[in-house]
TORKOL-4160 file (C-alpha; in steps of 0.2 Angstrom, whole numbers, padded with zeros to 4 digits, m for minus):
256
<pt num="1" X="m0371" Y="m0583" Z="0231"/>
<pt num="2" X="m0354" Y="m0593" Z="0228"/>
<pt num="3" X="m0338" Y="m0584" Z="0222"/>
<pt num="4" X="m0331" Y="m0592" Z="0205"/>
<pt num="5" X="m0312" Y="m0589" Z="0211"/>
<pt num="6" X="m0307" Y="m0596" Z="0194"/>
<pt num="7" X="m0316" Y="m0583" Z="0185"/>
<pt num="8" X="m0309" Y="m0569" Z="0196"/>
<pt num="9" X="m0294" Y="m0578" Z="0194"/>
<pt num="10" X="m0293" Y="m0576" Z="0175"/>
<pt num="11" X="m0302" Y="m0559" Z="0175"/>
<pt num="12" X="m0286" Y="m0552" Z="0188"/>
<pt num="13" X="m0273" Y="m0562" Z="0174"/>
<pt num="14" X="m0282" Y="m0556" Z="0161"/>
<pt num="15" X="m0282" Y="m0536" Z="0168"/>
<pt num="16" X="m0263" Y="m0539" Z="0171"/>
<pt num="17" X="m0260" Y="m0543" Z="0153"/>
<pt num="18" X="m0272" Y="m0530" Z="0150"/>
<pt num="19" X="m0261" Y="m0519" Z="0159"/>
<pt num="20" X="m0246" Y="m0525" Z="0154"/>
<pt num="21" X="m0249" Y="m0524" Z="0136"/>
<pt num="22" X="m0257" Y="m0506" Z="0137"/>
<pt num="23" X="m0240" Y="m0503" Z="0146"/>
<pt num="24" X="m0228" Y="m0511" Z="0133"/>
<pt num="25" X="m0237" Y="m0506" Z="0118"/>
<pt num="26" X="m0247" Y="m0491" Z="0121"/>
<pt num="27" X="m0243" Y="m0480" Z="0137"/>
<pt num="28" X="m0225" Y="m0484" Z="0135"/>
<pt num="29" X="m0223" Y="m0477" Z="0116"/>
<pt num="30" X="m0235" Y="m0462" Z="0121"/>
<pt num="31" X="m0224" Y="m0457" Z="0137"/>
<pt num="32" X="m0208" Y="m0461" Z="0126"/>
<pt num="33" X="m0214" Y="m0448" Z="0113"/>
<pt num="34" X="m0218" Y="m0436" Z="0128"/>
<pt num="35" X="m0202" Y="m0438" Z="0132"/>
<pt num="36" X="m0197" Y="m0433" Z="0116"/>
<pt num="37" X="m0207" Y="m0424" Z="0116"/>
<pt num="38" X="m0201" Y="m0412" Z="0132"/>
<pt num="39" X="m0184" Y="m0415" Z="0126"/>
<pt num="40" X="m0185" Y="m0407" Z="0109"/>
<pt num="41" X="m0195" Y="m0393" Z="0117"/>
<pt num="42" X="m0182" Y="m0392" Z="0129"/>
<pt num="43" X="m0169" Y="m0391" Z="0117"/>
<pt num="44" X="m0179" Y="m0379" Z="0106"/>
<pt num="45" X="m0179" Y="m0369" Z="0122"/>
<pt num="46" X="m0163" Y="m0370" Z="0128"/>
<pt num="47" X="m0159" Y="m0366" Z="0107"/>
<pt num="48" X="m0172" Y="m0350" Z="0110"/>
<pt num="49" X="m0161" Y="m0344" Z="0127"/>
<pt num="50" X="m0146" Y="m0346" Z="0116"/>
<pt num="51" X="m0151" Y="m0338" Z="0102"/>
<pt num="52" X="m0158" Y="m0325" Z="0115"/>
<pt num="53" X="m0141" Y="m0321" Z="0123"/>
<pt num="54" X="m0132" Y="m0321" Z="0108"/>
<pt num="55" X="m0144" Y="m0309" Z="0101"/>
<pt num="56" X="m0143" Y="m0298" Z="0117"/>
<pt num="57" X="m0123" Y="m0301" Z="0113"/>
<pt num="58" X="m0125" Y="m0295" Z="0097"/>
<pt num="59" X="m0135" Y="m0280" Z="0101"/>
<pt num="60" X="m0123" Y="m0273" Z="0115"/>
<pt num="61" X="m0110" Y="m0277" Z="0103"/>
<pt num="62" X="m0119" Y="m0265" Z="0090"/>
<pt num="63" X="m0123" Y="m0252" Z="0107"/>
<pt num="64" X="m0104" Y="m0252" Z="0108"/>
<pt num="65" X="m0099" Y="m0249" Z="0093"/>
<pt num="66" X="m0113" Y="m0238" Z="0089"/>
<pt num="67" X="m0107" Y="m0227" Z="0106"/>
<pt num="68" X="m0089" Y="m0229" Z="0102"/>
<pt num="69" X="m0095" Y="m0222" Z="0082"/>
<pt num="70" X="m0102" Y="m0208" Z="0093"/>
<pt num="71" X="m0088" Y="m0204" Z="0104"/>
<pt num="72" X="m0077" Y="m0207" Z="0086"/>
<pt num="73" X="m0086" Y="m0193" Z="0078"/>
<pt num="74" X="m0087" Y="m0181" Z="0092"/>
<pt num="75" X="m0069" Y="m0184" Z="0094"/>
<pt num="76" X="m0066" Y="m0181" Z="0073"/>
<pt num="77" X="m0077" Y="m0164" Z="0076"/>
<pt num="78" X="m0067" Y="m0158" Z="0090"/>
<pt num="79" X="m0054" Y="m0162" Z="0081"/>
<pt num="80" X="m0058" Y="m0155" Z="0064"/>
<pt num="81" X="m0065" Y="m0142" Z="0075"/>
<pt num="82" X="m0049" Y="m0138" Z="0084"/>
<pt num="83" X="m0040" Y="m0139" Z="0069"/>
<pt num="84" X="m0050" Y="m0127" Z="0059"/>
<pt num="85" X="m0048" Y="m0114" Z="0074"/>
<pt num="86" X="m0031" Y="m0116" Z="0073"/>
<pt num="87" X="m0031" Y="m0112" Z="0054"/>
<pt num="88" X="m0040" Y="m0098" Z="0057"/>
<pt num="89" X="m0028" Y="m0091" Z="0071"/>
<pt num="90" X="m0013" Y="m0096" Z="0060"/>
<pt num="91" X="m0023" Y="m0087" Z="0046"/>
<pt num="92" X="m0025" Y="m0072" Z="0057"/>
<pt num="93" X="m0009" Y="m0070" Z="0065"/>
<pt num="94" X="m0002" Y="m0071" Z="0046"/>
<pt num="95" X="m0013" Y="m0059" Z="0040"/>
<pt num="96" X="m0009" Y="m0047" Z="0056"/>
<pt num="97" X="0009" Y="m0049" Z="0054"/>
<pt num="98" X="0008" Y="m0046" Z="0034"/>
<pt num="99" X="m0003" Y="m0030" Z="0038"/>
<pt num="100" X="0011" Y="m0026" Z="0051"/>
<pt num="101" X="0025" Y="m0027" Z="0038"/>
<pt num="102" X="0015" Y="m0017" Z="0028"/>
<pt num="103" X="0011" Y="m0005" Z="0039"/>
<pt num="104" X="0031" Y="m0002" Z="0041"/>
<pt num="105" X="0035" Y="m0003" Z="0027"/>
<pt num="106" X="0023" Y="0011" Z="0022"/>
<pt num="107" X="0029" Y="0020" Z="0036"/>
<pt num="108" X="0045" Y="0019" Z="0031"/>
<pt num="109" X="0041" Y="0023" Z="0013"/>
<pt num="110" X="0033" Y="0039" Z="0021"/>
<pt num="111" X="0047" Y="0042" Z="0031"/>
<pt num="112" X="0059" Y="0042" Z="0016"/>
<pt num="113" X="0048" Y="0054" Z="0007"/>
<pt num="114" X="0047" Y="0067" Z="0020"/>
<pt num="115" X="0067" Y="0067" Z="0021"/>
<pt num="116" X="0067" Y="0068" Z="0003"/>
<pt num="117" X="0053" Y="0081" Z="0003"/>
<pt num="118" X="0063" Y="0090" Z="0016"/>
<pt num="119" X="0082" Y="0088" Z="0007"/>
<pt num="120" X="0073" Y="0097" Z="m0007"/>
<pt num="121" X="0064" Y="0110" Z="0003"/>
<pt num="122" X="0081" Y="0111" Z="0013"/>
<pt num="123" X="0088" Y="0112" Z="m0005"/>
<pt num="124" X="0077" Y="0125" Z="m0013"/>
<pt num="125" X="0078" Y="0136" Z="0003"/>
<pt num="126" X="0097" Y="0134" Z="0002"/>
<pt num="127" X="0098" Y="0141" Z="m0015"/>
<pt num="128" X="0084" Y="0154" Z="m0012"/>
<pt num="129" X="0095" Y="0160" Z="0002"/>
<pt num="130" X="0111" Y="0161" Z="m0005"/>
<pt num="131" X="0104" Y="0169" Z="m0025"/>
<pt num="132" X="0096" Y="0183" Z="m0012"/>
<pt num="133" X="0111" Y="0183" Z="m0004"/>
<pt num="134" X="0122" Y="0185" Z="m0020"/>
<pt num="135" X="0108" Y="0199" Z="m0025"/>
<pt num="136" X="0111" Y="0209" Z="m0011"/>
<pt num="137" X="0128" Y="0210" Z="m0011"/>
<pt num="138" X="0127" Y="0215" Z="m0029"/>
<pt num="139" X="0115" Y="0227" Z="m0026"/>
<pt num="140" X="0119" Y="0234" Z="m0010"/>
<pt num="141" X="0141" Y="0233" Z="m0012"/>
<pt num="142" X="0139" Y="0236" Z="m0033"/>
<pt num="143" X="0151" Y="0218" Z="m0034"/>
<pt num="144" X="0149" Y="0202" Z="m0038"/>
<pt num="145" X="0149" Y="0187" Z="m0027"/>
<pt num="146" X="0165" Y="0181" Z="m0035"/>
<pt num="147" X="0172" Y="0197" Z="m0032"/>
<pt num="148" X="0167" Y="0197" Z="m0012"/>
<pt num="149" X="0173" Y="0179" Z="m0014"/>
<pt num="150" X="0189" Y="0182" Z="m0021"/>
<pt num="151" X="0192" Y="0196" Z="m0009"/>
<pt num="152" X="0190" Y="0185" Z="0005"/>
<pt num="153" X="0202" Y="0170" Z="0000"/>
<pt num="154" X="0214" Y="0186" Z="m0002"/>
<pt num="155" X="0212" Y="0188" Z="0016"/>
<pt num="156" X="0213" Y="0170" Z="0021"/>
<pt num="157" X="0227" Y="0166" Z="0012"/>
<pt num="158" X="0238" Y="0172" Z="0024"/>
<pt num="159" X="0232" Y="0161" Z="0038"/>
<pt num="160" X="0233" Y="0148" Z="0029"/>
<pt num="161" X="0250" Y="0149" Z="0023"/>
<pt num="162" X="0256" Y="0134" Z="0032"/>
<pt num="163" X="0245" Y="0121" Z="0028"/>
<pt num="164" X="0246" Y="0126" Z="0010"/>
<pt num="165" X="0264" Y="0125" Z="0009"/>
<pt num="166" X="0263" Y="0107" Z="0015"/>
<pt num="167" X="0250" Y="0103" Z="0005"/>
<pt num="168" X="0256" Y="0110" Z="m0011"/>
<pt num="169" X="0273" Y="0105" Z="m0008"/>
<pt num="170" X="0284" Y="0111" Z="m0026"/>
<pt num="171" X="0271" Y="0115" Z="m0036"/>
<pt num="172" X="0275" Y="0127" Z="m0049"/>
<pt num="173" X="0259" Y="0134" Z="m0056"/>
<pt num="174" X="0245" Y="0141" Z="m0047"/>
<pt num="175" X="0227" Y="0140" Z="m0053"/>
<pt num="176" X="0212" Y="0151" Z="m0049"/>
<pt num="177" X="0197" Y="0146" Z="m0057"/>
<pt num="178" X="0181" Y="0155" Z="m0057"/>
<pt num="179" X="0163" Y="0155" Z="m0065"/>
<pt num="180" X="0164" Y="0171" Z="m0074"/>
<pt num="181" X="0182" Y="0182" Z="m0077"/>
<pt num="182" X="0187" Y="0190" Z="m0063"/>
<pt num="183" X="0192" Y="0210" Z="m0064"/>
<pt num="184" X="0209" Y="0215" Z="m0067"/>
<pt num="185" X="0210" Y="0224" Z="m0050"/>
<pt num="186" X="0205" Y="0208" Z="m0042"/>
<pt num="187" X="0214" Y="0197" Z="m0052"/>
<pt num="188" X="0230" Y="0207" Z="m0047"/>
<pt num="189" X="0226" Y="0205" Z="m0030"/>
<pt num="190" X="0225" Y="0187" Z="m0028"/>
<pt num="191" X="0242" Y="0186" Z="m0039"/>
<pt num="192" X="0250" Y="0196" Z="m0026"/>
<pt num="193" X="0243" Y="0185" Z="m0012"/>
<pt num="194" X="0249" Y="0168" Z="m0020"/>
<pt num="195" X="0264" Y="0176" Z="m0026"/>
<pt num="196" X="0269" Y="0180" Z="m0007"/>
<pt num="197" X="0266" Y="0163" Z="0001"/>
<pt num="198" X="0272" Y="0154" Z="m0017"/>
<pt num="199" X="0287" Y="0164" Z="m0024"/>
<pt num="200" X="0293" Y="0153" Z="m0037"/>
<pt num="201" X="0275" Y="0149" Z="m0043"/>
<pt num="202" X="0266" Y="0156" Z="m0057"/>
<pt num="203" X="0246" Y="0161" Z="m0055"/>
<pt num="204" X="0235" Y="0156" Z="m0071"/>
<pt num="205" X="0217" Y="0163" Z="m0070"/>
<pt num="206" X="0204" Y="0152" Z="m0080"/>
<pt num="207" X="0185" Y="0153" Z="m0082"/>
<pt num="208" X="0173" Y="0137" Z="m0080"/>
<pt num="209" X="0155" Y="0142" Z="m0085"/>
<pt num="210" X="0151" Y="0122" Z="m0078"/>
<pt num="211" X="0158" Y="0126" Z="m0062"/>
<pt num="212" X="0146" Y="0134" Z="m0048"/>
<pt num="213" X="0149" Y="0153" Z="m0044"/>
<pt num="214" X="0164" Y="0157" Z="m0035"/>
<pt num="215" X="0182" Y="0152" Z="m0031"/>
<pt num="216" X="0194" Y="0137" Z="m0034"/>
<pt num="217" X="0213" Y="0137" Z="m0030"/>
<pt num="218" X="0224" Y="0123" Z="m0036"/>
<pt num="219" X="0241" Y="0123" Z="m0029"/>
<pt num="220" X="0249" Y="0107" Z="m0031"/>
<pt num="221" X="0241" Y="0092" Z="m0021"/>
<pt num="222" X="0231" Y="0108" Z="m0013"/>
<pt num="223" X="0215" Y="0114" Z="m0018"/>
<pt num="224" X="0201" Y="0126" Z="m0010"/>
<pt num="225" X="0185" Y="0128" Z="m0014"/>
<pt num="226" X="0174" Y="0145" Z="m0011"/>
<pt num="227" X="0158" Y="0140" Z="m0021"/>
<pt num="228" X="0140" Y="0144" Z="m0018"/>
<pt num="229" X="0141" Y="0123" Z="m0020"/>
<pt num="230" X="0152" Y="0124" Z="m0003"/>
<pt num="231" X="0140" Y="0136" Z="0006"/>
<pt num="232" X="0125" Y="0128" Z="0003"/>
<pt num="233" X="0133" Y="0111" Z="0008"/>
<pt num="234" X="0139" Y="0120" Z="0025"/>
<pt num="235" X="0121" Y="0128" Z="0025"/>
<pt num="236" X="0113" Y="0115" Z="0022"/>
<pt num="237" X="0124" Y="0104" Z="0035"/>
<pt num="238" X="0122" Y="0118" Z="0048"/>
<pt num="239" X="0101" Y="0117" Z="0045"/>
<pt num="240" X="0100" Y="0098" Z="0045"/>
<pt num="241" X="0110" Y="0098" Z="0064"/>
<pt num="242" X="0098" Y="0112" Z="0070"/>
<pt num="243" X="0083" Y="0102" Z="0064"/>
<pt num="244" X="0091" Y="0085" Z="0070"/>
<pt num="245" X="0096" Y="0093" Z="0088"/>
<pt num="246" X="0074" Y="0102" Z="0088"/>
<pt num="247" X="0069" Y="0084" Z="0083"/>
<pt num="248" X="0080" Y="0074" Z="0096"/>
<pt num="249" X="0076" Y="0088" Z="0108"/>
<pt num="250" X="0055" Y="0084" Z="0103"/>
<pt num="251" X="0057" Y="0066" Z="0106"/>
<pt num="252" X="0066" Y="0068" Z="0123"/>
<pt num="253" X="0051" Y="0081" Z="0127"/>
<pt num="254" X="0039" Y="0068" Z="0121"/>
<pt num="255" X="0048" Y="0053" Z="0131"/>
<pt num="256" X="0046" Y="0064" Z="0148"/>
């Protein structure tokens, strides 16, 4: 059997335009639009990956600021807590100091009421003491207190002759007042008494139903008192430094 090369010739040409036109015309579009193909994809990909990261981007961002909103509100609650606790101690020591203040100030208030209380127990004692006092020498002497009085500036006078003349200096007249008229007998008495220290001055007796029971002598500048008003201030003076001296002699006992 004899080869026809021709033919072969023309089949081989012809598969090579064959192939050469399924290249040109039909592979070469189809691997071109694979190409594309792979591109787009890759670009959708690479799209995908950046779309990706900034979504991962976007959620830490929100983790941050959603951790940082936390650490913001427990911040504000220790804050709002811190502050409401020092409110409360602010409130607190107000309030301790107001109740303080009041508690001195009702202490003080009590203490002003007990000295009153005991002025006016001091007071009524005082006067109880000397109106028995003035009883008993009325019963038991059969005088009055302004007589015993009056008897007894008789006999101070003269001791105090001295510093009567200086204070009375040229006085004239000589006043003896008392709350009730005095007896003649005794009204003669204290003449002669002034009239030895004060020669030249003239002794007036007067009556003041105003003044408290007893004695006053005006000389001058000079004036002595012999009152139950002068007693029970001395009494009373002498009580309040024996209570002051049992009550600082309490407090050092308590101190030891």
């Amino acid at each position: 059997m004899s080869i026809d090369w021709i033919t072969v010739l023309a089949q081989i040409a012809n598969f090579l335009v064959l192939v050469w036109l399924l290249k040109r015309f039909l592979y070469r579009p189809i691997l071109d639009g694979i190409d594309a193909r792979e591109a787009e994809i890759s670009n959708r990909m690479g799209e995908a990956v950046e779309a990706k990261d900034k979504a991962a981007a976007v959620e830490a961002e929100y983790h941050e600021k959603l951790r940082a909103l936390h650490v913001s509100q427990a911040e504000m609650s220790e804050t709002i807590r811190k502050s409401a606790e020092d409110q409360r101690d602010a409130l607190l020591a107000d309030a301790a100091q107001q109740m303080q203040a009041e508690r001195e100030n009702w202490q003080a208030h009590l203490g002003d009421e007990a000295q009153k209380f005991t002025a006016e127990l001091h007071r009524a004692g005082t006067e109880t003491l000397l109106s028995l006092t003035r009883k008993a020498l009325t019963d038991l002497a059969d005088e009055t207190l302004e007589e015993r009085m009056a008897h007894h500036l008789a006999g101070e006078l003269g001791s105090m002759g001295d510093d009567l003349k200086k204070a009375a200096g040229d006085a004239t007249q000589a006043t003896i007042v008392s709350h009730d008229a005095l007896p003649a007998h005794v009204q003669d008495s204290l003449k002669a008494e002034v009239s030895a220290l004060f020669p030249k001055a003239a002794v007036v007796f007067k009556t003041e139903p105003a003044q408290a029971p007893g004695l006053m002598l005006r000389l001058g500048g000079a004036q002595i008192s012999w009152t139950l008003d002068s007693y029970i201030e001395g009494l009373e003076s002498l009580m309040q430094d024996r209570l002051s001296t049992g009550a600082v002699s309490k407090v050092t006992a308590d101190a030891l």
